[in-house]
N, C-alpha and C positions, 0 to 999 in steps of 0.2 A: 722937661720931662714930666708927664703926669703921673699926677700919684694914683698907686692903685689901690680899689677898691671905695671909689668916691663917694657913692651914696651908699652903700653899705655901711663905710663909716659914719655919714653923718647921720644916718639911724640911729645906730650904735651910742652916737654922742649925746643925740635926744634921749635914747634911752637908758641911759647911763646918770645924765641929766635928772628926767623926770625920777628914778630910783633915789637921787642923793634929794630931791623936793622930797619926797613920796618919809625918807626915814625921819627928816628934820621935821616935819609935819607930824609924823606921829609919836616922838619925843617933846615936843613942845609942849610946856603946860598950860598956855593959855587961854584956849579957844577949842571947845570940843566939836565945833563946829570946820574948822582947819584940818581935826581929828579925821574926822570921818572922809572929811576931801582928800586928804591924805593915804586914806586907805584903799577908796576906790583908785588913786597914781597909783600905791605899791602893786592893785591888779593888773594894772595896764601896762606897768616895767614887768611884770612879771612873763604876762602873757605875749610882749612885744621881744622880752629875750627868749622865752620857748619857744618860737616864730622863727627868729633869726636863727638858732641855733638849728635847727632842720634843713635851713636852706647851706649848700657848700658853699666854701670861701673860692672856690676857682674858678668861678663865672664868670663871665665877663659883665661888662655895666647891665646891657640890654637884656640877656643871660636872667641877670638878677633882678630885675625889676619885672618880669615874666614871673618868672619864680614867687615875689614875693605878693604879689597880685594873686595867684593862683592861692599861696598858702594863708593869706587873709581869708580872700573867699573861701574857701576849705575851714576857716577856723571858725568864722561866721555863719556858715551852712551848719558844721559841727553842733557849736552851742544852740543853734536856732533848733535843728534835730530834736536836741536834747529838751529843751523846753515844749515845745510844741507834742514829745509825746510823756513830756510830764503834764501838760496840762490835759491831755487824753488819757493818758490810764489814771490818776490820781483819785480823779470820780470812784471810778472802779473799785480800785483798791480801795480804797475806804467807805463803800458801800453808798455813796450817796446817788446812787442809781437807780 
């Protein structure tokens, strides 16, 4: 019998995974440099479970890997958006024009 929800879950577990690196990394006192590695995983667990959590659990395999393609690139598009017209109005707004 296979089990459902195959690569959903092993996303899941990557990023379950990289969350439990991502908190041991930023309680450790050894290495500020661990510190900061650690911070940029807690964005990537973060932003990898506000990803999955959009996409439904009742897809099917193929279903979901459509989906989660789409909702990458959508998240990608989004942030790039968003930079590209901060580095266009920013001038602006602050008169170095």
């Amino acid at each position: 019998m296979k089990e459902k929800g195959g690569i959903r879950r092993i996303v899941e577990e990557i990023c379950i995974a990289l969350g439990f690196i991502g908190v041991i990394g930023l309680f450790q006192p050894f290495s500020f440099e661990v510190y900061k590695w650690a911070f940029q995983i807690m964005g990537i667990f973060g932003l990898t479970y506000i990803m999955l959590s959009v996409i439904p659990r009742e897809l099917s395999e193929s279903e979901f890997k459509i989906a989660l393609i789409k909702t990458v690139l959508g998240t990608i598009s989004l942030l790039l958006s968003f930079i590209l017209i901060s580095i266009v109005l920013i001038p602006y707004v602050l008169k170095f024009y």
